[in-house]
C-alpha positions in Angstrom: 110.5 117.5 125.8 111.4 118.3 122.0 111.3 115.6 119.6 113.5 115.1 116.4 112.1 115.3 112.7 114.6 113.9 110.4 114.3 114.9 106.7 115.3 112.8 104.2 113.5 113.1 100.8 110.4 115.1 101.9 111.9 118.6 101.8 108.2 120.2 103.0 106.2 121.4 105.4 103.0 120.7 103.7 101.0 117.1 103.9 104.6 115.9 105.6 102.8 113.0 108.4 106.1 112.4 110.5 106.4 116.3 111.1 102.8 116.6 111.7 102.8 114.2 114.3 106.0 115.6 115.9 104.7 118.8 116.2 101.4 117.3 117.4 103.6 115.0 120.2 105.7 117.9 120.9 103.7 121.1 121.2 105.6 122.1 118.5 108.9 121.7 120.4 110.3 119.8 117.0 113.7 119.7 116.1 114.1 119.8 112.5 117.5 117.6 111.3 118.9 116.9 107.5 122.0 114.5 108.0 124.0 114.6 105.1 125.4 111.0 104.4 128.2 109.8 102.6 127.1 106.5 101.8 124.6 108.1 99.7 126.4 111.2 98.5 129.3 108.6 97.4 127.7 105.7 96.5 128.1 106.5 92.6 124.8 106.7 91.8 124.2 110.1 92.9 125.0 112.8 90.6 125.7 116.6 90.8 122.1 117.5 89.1 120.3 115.5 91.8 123.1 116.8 94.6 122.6 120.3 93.8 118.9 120.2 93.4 118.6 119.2 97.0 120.6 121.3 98.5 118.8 124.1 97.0 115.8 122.8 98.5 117.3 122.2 101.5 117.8 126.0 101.3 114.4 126.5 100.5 113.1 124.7 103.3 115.5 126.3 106.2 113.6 129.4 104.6 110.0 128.6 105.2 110.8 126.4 109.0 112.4 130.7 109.8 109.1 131.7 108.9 107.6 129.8 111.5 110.2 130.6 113.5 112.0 127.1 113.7 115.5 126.4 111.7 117.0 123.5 110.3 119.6 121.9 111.8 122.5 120.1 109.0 124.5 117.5 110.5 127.2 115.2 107.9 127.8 112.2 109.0 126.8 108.5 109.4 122.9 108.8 110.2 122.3 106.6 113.4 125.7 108.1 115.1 124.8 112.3 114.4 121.5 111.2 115.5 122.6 109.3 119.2 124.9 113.0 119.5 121.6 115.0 118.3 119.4 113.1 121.3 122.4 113.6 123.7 122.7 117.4 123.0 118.5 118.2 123.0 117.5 115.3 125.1 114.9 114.7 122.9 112.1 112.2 123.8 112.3 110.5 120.0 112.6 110.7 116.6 110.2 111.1 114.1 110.6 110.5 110.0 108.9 109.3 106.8 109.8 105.8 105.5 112.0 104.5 102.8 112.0 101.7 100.9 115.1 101.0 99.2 117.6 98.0 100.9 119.8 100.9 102.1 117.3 103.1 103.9 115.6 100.2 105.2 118.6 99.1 106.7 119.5 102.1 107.9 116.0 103.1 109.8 116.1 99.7 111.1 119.8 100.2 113.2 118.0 103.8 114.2 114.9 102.5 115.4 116.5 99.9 117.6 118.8 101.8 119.2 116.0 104.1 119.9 114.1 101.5 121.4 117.0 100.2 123.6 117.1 103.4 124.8 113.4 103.6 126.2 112.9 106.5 123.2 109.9 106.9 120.9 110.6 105.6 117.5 107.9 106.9 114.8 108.1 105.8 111.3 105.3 106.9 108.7 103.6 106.5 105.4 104.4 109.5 103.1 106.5 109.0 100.0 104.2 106.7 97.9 100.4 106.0 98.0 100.4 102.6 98.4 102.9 101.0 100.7 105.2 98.0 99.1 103.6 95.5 101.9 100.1 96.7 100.8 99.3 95.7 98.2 99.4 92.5 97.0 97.7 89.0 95.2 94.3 88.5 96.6 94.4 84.7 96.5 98.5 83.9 96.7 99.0 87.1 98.5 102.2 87.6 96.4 103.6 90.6 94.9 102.3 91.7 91.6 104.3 91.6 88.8 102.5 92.6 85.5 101.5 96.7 85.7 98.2 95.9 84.5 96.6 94.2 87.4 98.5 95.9 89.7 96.7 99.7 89.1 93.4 98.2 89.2 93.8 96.6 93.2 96.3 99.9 93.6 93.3 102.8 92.4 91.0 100.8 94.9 93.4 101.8 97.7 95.1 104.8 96.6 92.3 106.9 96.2 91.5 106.5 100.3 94.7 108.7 100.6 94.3 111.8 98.7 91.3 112.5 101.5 94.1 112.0 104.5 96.3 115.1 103.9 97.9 116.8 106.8 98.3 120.9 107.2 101.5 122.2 107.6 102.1 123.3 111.5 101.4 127.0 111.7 104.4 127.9 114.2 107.4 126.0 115.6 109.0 126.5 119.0 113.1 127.4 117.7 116.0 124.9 118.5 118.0 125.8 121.5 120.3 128.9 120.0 123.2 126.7 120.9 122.3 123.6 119.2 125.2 123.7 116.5 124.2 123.2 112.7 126.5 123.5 110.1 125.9 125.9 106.9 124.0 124.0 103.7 127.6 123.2 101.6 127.9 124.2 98.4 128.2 121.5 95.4 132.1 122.3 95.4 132.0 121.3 99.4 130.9 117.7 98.8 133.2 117.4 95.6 130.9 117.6 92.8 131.0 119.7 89.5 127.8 120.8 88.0 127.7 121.2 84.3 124.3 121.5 83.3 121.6 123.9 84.7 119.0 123.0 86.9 115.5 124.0 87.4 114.2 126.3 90.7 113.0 124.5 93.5 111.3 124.7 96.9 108.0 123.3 97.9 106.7 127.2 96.8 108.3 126.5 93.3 106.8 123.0 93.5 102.9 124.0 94.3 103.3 126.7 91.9 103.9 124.0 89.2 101.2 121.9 90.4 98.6 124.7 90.2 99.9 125.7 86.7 99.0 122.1 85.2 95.9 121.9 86.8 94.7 125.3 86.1 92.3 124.7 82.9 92.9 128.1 81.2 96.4 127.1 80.2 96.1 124.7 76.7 98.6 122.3 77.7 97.0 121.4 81.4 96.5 118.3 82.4 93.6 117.6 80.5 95.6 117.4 77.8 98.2 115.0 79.2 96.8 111.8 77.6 98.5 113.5 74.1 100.8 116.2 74.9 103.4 114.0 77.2 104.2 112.8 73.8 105.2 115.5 72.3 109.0 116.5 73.5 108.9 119.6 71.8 105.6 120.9 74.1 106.0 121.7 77.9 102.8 119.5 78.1 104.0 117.5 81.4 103.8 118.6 85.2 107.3 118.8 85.2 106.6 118.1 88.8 109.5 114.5 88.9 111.8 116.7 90.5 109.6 117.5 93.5 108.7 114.6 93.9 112.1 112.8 94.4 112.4 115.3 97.0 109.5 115.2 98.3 108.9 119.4 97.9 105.2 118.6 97.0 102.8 115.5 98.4 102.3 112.4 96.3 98.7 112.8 98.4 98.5 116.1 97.0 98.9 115.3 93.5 96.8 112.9 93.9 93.7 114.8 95.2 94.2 117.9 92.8 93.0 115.2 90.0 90.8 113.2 92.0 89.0 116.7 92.5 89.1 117.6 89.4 87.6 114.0 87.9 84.5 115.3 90.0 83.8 118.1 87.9 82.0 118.0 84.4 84.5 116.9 81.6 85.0 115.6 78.0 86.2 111.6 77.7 89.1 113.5 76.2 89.9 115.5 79.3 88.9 113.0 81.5 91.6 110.5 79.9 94.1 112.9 80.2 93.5 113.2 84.1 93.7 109.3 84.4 96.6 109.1 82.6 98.2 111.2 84.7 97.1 109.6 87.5 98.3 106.2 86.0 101.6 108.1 86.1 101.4 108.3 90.0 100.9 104.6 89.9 103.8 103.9 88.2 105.7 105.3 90.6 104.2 103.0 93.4 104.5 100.1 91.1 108.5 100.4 90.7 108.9 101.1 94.3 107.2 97.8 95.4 109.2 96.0 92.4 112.7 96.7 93.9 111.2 96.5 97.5 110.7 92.8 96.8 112.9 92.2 94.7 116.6 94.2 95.2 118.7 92.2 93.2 117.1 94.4 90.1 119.4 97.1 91.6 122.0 94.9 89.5 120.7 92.8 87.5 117.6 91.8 85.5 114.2 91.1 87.3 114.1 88.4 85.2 117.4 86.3 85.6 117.4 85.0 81.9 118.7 88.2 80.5 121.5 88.5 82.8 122.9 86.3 80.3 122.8 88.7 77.1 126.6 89.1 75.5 126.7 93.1 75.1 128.9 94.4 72.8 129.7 97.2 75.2 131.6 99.3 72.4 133.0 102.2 74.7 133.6 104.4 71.8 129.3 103.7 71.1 128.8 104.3 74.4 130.5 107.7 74.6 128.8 108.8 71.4 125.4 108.1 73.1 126.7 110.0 76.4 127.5 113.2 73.8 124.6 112.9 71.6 126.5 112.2 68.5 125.4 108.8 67.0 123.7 110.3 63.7 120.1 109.7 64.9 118.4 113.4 65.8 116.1 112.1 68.5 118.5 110.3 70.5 121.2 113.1 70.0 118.5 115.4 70.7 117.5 113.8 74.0 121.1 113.0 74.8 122.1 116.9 74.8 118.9 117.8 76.5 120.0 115.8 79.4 123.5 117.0 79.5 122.4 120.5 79.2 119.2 120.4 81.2 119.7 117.4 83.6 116.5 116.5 82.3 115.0 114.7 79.4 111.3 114.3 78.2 110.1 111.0 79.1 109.0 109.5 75.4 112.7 110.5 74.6 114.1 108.6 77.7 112.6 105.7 76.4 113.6 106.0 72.8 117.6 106.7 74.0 117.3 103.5 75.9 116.0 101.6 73.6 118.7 102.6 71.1 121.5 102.1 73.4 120.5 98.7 74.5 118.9 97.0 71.7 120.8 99.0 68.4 123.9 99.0 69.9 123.6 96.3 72.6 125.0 97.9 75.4 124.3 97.0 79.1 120.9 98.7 80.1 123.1 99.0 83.6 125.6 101.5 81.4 122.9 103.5 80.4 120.8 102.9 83.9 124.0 105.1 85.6 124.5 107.5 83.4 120.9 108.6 83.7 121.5 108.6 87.1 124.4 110.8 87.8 122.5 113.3 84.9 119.1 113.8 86.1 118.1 116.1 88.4 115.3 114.0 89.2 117.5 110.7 88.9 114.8 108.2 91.1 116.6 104.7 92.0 113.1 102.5 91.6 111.5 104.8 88.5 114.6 104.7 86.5 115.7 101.7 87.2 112.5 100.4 86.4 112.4 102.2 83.5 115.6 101.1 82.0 114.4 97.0 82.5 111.3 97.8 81.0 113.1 99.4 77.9 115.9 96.4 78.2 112.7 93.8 78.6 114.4 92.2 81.3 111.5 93.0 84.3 109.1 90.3 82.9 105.5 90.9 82.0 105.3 94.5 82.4 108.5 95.5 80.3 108.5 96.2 77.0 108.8 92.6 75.3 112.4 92.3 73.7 111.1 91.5 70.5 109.4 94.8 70.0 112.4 97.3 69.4 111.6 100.7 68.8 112.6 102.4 65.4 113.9 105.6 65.9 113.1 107.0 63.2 109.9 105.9 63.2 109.4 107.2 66.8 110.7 110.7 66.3 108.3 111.2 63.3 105.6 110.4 64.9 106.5 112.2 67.8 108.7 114.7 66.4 106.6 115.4 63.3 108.2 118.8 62.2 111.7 118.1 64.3 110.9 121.2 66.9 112.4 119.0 69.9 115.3 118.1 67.4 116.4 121.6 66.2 115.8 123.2 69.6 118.9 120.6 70.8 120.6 119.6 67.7 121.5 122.7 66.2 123.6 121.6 63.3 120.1 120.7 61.9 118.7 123.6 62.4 118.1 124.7 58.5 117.2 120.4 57.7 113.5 120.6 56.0 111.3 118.5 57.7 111.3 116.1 55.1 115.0 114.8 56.3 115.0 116.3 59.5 114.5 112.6 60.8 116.7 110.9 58.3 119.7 113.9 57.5 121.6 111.4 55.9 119.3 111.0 53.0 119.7 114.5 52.4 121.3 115.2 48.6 124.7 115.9 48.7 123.9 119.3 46.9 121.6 120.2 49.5 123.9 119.2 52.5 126.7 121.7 51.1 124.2 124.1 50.8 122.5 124.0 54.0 126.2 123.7 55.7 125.5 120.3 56.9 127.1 117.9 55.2 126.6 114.6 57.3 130.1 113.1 58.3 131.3 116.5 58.8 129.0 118.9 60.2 127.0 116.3 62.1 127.5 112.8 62.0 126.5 110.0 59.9 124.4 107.4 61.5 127.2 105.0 63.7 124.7 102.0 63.1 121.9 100.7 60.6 119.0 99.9 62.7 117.9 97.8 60.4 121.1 95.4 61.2 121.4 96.4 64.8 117.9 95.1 65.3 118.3 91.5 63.7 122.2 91.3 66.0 119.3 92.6 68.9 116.9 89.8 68.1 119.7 87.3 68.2 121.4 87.6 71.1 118.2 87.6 73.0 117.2 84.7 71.5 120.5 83.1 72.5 120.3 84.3 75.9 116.8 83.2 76.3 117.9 79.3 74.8 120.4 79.0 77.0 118.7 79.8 80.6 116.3 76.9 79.5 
């Protein structure tokens, strides 16, 4: 009898354990199903970027399951009811899929699973999308969650490692659907009522191991062992750019994983070899804000910590939509701001330095900024950016970026911005700015603004806060907050 592989966000064949172990079950009589589902495509978190990224993998994926002479089958509806009329159509013996961890999935596999169950049907749920499950790791002597980063990577190397060595092989043939099984085309964006703007990247789990291969191929100057330095530096391409495939699972976490444990094995500088941990420690963070929000799902909206629920944003809308545009006066943020709304992407250093600035220099709701993000990325992951956001707002506890340490921008973006490469590649009004004002244009002589076409109020704007002030308002109402939830 065929079994069912539902897809969800593992759009491979490769190192993919519930389709492994269906084809295993099954003889390779697997039925491979993507449900699209409303309550996710309409929930108002998901954006075009990310909606059009995976269906273009979804593409990519009915291609390679042809080459093996299988197809995918698209339902779109509500998951546990197109998957009762999927077991009723193929009499399948079960269903087969890799686990999620956010409130939503888990109550949604949950329903599925059960009614499998009742039904005398095999029900196989699996370990894929993160090293370390939520459940497994935790306190050795209170066995309670961690909280604090720190101490959680050092338990979480000890038992992530063990899974780079399990990797499965993709199947090497499928037995096809019944012909008649009905499957609707992959929709276009326009079909599910969304209206791209910005362009995306390629994608595929080819696409995706061809990017993994390029950072870890040591002939290239920006590989990985170069990561420790060059992830700071927006202006380089000196990250995997691999966050997209992983939302989507197009490559392994596993995979990543052992391409670095390999390579520690082999004879490197302590310069290299920090860059490959880093990376690595990057990996971890992933796992870390997954088992955040597993145990604790009210962060999904509102602050791990409950004391800063109590901040009194300012909320200016006409702030916020200068943020959204990249036009508040500061290069970097603006800079980042457009990259995003162009590229539905934005370097990571400059992710943090745009939240920072929208929630402590103009005290907006990290929640504002949290969504917006969201519906912009292309690689827009609930647990990693909301996680990213509290630690920014300083509102997940320990491991969050303590409220009293606010990030100059200016400082930041000359330090990582030293010659304003990122800044002119995105801002071009300041294109001709020498790098002595490129940071601060408004200090720029009035002569030399006219001359250079770039007079600051006009051609680009002057700044729409002084940090210096924004900070201390910052520093206040955290302090207030913080007094009154004693």
């Amino acid at each position: 009898m065929p079994v069912i592989c539902w897809f969800r966000r593992d759009l491979r064949l490769t190192d993919h354990r519930a389709l492994y172990a269906a084809a295993e079950a099954s003889a390779g009589a697997v039925i491979p199903v993507f449900i699209l589902d409303d309550a996710i495509l309409h929930d108002g978190y998901v954006g075009a970027a990310l909606t059009a990224v995976t269906l273009a993998m979804l593409e990519a994926l009915n291609h390679d399951l042809q080459q093996l002479g299988s197809r995918l089958i698209v339902r779109h509806g509500q998951p546990l009811a197109e998957l009762q009329r999927l077991v009723s159509e193929t009499h399948a013996s079960g269903v087969y899929w890799n686990r999620d961890y956010l409130p939503y999935a888990i109550k949604r596999d949950t329903a599925v699973k059960q009614w499998l169950r009742e039904q005398g049907l095999q029900a196989h749920s699996f370990h894929d999308s993160v090293l370390v499950e939520p459940e497994g790791l935790k306190t050795k002597t209170e066995q309670k969650p961690y909280l604090v980063y720190g101490s959680y990577v050092k338990r979480w190397s000890e038992l992530a490692y063990h899974q780079a060595e399990q990797l499965v092989p993709a199947p090497s043939k499928l037995v096809a659907p019944p012909s008649d099984l009905a499957s609707l085309p992959i929709p276009a964006l326009a079909d599910l009522g969304f209206d791209l703007q910005q362009t995306i990247p390629q994608v595929g789990e080819a696409l995706a191991q061809q990017r993994l291969a390029q950072f870890f191929d040591r002939r290239r100057e920006l590989s990985v062992l170069k990561y420790a330095e060059a992830r700071e530096v927006p202006a380089e391409a000196g990250t995997s750019q691999l966050s997209v495939d992983l939302r989507m699972g197009t490559i392994s976490i596993r995979q990543c994983l052992k391409q670095a444990v390999d390579l520690l094995t082999e004879p490197l500088t302590a310069e290299q070899r920090q860059g490959v941990d880093t990376w690595i420690k990057e990996l971890a963070w992933r796992d870390y804000y997954t088992q955040l929000i597993y145990h604790n799902p009210h962060m999904l909206n509102g602050s791990l910590d409950p004391r800063y629920d109590q901040i009194e944003w300012r909320n200016d809308p006409t702030e916020f939509a200068a943020w959204q545009q990249g036009q508040t006066g500061y290069p970097i943020v603006d800079a980042g701001q457009r990259q995003l709304n162009q590229m539905a992407w934005m370097h990571n250093r400059v992710r943090m330095i745009s939240a920072s600035f929208l929630i402590k220099d103009l005290l907006i709701d990290w929640r504002w900024g949290e969504r917006y993000f969201m519906r912009k990325l292309c690689d827009a992951d609930i647990t990693a950016n909301n996680g990213g956001w509290q630690w920014a707002a300083g509102s997940s506890g320990p491991s969050a970026q303590p409220y009293f340490r606010i990030f100059n921008p200016i400082a930041q973006s000359k330090k990582h911005d030293p010659h304003g490469q990122y800044i002119r590649r995105f801002v071009p009004e300041l294109a001709n700015v020498p790098d002595r004002y490129i940071h601060e244009p408004w200090t720029m002589p009035p002569a030399l603004q006219a001359h250079l076409g770039c007079v600051i109020g006009r051609d680009y704007p002057a700044p729409i806060v002084d940090h210096g002030l924004a900070r201390e308002r910052a520093l206040n109402a955290y302090r207030t907050a913080l007094q009154t939830s004693e």
